[in-house]
Backbone bond lengths (Angstrom), bond angles and torsions (degrees), N, CA, C in turn:
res aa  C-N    CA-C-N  psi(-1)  N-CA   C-N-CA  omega(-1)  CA-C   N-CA-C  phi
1 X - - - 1.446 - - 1.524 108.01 -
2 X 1.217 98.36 108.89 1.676 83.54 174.11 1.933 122.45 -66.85
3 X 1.516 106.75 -164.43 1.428 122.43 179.87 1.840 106.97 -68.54
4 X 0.994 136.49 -38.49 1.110 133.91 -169.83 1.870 105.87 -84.24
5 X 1.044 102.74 -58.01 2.017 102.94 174.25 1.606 111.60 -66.54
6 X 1.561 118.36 -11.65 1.078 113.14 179.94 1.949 105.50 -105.04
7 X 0.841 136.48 -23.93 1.929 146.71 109.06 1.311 84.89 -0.29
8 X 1.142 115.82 -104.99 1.981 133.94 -159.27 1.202 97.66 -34.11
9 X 1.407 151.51 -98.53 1.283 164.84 -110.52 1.448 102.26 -92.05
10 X 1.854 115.67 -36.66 1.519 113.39 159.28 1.775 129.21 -50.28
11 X 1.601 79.37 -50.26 1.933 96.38 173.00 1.537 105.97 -55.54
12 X 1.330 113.98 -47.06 1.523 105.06 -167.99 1.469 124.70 -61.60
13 X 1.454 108.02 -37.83 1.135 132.88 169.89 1.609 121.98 -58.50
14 X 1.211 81.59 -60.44 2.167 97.49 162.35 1.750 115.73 -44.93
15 X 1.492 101.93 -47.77 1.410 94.43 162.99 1.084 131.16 -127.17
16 X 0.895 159.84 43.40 2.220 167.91 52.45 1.738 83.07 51.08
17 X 1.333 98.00 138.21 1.334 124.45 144.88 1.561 112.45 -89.18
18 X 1.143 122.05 153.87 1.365 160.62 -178.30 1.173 101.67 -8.35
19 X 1.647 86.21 -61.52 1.992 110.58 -169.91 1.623 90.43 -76.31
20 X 1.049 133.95 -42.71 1.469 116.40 -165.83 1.527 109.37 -60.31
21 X 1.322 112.48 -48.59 1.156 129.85 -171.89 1.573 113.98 -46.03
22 X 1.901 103.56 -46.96 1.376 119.61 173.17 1.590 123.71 -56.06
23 X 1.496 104.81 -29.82 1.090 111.73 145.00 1.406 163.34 -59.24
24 X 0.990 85.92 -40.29 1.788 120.30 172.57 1.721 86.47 -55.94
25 X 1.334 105.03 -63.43 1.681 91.57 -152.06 1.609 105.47 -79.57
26 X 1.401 115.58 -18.26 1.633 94.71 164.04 1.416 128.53 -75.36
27 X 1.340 109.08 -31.67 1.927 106.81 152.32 1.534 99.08 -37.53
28 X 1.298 110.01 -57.00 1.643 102.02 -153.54 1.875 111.88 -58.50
29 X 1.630 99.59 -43.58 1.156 86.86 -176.03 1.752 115.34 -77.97
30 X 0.962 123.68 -19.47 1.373 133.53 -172.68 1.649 97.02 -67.57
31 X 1.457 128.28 -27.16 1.345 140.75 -168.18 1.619 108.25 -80.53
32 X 1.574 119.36 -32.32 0.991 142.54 -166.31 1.605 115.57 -97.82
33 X 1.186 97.85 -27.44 1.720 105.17 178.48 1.731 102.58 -97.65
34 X 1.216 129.86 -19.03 1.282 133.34 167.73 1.738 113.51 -73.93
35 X 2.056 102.78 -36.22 1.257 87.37 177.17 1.756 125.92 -104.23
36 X 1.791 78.19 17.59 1.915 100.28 161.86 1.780 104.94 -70.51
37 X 1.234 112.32 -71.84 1.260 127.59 -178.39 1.525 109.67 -27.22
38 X 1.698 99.74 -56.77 1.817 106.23 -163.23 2.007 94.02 -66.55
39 X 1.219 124.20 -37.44 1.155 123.90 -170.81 1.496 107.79 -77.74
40 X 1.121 121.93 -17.11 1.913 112.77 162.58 1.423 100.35 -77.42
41 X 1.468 123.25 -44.48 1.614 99.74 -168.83 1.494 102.98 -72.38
42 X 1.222 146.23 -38.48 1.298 136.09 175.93 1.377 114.83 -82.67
43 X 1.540 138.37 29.14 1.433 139.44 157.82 1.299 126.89 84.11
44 X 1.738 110.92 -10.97 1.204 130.58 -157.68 1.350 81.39 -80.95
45 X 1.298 128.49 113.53 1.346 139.54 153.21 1.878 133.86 -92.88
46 X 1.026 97.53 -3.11 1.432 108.56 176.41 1.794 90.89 -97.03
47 X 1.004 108.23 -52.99 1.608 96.39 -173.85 1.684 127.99 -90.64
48 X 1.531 91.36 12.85 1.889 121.83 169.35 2.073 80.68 -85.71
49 X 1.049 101.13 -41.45 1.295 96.85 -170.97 1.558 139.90 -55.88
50 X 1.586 94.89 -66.36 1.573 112.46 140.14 1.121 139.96 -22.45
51 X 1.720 111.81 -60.79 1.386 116.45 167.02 1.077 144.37 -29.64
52 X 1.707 87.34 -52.47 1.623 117.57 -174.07 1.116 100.36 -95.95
53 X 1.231 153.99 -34.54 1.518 142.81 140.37 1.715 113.73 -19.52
54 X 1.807 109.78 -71.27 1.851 103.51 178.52 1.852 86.94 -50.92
55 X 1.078 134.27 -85.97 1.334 147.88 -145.55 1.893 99.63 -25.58
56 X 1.195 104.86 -58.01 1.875 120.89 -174.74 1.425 87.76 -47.91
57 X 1.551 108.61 -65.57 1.741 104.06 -147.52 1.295 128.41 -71.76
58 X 2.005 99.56 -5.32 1.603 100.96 -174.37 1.828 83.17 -99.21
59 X 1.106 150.74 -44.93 1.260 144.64 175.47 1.885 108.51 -41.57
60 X 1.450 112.07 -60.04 1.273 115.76 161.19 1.649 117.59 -8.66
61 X 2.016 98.98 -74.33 0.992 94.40 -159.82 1.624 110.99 -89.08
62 X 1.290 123.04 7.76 1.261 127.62 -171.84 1.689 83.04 -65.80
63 X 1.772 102.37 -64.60 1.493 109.95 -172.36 2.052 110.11 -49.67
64 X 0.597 122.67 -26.79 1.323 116.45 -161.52 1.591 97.72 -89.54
65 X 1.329 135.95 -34.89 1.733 137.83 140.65 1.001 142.72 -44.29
66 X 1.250 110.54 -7.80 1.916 131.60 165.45 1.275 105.85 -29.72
67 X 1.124 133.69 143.46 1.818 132.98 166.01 1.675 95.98 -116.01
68 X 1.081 119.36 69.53 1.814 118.09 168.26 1.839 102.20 -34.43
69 X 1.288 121.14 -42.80 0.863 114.95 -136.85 1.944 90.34 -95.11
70 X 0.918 96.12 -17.81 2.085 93.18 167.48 1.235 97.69 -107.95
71 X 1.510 128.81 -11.32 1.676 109.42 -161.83 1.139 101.27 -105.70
72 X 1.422 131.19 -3.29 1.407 113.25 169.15 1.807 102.61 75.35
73 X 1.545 74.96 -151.95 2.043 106.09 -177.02 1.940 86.94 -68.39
74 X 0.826 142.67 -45.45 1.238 133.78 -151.51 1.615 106.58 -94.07
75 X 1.099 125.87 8.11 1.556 146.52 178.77 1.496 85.13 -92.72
76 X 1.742 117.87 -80.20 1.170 114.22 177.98 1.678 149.88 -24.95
77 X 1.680 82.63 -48.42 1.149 107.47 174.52 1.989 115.73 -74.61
78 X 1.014 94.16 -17.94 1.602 88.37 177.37 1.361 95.58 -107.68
79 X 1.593 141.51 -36.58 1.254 112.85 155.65 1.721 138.27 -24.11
80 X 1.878 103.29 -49.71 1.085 109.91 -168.53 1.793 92.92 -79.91
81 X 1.127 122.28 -16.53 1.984 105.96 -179.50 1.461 92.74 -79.22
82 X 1.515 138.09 -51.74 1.531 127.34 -140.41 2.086 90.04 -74.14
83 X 1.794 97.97 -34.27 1.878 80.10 178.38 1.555 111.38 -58.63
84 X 1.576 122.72 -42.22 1.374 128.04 -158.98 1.901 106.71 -63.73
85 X 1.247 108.50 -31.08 1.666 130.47 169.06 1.698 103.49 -69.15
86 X 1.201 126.25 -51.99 1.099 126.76 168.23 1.392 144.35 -28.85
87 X 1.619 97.66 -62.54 1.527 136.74 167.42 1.134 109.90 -68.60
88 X 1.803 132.49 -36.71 1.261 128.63 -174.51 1.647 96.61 -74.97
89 X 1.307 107.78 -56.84 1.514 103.63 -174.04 1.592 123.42 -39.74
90 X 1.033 85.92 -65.36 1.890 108.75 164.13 1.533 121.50 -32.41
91 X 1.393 103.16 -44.98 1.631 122.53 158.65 1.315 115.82 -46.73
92 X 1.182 101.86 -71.81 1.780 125.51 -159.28 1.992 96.45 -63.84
93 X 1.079 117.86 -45.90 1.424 116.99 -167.35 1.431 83.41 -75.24
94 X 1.186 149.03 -14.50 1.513 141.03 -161.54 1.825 118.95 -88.87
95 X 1.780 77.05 -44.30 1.911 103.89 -178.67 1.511 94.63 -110.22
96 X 0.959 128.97 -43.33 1.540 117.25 -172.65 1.857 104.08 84.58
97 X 1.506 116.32 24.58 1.433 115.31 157.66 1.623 105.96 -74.35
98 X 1.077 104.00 128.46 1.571 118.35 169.55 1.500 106.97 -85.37
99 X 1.100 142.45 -69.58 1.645 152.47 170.53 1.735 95.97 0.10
100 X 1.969 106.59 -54.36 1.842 104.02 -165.72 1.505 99.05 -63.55
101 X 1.232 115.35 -15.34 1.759 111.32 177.25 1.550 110.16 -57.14
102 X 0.953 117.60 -21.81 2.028 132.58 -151.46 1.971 101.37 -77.80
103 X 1.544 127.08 -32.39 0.775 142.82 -128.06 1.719 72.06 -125.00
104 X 1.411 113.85 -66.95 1.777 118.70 -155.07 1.692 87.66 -62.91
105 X 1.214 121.27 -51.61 1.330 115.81 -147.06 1.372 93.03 -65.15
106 X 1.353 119.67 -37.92 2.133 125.30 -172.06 1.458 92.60 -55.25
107 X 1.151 123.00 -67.62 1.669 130.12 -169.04 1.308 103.09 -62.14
108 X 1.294 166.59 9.72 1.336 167.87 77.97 1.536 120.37 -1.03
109 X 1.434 88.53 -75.11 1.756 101.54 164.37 1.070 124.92 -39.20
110 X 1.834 106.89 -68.26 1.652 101.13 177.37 1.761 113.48 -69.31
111 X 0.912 120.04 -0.15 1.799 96.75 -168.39 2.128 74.16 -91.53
112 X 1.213 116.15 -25.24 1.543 90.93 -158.68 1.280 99.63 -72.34
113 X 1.149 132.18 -26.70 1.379 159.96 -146.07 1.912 103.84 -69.53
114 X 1.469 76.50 -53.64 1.674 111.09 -173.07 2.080 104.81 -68.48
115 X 1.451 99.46 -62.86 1.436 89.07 169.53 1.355 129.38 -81.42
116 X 0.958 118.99 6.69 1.574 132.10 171.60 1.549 94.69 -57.41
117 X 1.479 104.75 -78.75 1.177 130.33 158.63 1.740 122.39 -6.30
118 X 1.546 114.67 -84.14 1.173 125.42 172.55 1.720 121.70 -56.37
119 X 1.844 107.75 -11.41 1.330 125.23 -163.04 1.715 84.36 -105.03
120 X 1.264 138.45 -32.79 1.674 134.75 170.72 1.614 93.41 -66.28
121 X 0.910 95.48 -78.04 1.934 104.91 -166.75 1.706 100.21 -17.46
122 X 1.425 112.54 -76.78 1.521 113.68 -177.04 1.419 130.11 -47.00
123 X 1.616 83.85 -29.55 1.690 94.13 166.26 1.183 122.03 -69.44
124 X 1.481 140.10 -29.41 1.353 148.54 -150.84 1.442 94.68 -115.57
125 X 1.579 112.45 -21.88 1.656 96.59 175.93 1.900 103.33 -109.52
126 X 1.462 113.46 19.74 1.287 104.81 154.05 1.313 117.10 -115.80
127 X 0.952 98.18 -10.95 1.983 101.96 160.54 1.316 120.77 -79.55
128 X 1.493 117.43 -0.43 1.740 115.61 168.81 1.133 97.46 -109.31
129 X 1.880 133.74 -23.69 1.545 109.89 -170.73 1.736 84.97 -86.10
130 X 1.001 136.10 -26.21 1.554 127.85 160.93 1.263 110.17 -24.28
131 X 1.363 121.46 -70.33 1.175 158.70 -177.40 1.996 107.00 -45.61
132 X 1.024 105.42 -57.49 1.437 104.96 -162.39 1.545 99.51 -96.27
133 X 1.473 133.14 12.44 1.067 120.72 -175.57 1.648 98.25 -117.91
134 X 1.485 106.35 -25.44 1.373 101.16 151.94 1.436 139.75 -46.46
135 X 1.053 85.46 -58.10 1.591 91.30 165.34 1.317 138.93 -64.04
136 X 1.204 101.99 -37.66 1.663 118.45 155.82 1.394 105.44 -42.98
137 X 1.257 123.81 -58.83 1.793 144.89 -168.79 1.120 79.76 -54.82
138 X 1.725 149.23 -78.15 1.370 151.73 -133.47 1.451 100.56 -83.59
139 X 1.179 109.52 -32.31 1.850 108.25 -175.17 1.723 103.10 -70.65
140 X 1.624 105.37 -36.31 1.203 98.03 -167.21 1.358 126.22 -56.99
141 X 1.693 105.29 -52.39 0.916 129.16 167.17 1.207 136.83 -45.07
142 X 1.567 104.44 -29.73 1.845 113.61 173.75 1.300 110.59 -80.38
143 X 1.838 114.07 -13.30 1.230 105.45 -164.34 1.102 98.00 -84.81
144 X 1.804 121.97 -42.38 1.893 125.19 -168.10 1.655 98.38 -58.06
145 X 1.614 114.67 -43.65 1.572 111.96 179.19 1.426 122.41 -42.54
146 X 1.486 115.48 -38.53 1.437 135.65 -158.29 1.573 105.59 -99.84
């Protein structure tokens, strides 16, 4: 990577909201378990290695940020996927089956898939209370004018 895309990708990071950020790292890990996979079929085992090393530690910490205590059943429930992603990984760098990748990489996808999703929604409904409080602001104001 050179100096200029590596500039870029700092900035982006530097400023991402929350949800972007949440994103960022499921690209990342989804990026990492694909270039686990490509590195078992070509032998490269140190960098089958790696992969799944970044891949563990950004799942890790997804799991280790859980809020049980606002998330309810659905805290749980993604607890119990990031261990099941965990264990496969842990597997696969162990045996070097690529196939258990097939399952982690789907469950990656959809959860990113999913907050992508829930990360638009909030967006589109804070860009109308944006929206409607402006106007409120403009009504007010025309009214003290008037």
């Amino acid at each position: 990577m050179n100096a200029y895309s590596s500039q870029y990708q700092n900035n982006a990071i530097l400023t991402a909201s929350k949800e972007q950020l949440l994103i960022m790292l499921y690209d990342g890990a989804i990026r990492f378990v694909r270039q686990a996979r490509q590195a078992i079929l070509d032998g490269r085992r140190a960098d089958k290695s790696y992969a799944i090393g970044r891949a563990v530690a950004i799942v890790t910490e997804f799991s280790n940020t859980l809020d049980y205590e606002a998330g309810g059943e659905i805290a749980l429930d993604l607890s119990r996927l990031y261990d099941f992603v965990i264990r496969e990984l842990t597997a696969v760098n162990a045996r070097d089956n690529h196939g258990r990748l097939d399952p982690v990489e789907k469950i990656l996808l959809d959860l990113r898939e999913g907050f992508a999703g829930a990360a638009e929604i909030a967006r589109k409904e804070a860009n109308l209370s944006s929206q409607t409080m402006q106007s409120n602001s403009a009504y007010e104001a025309m009214s003290v004018a008037g």
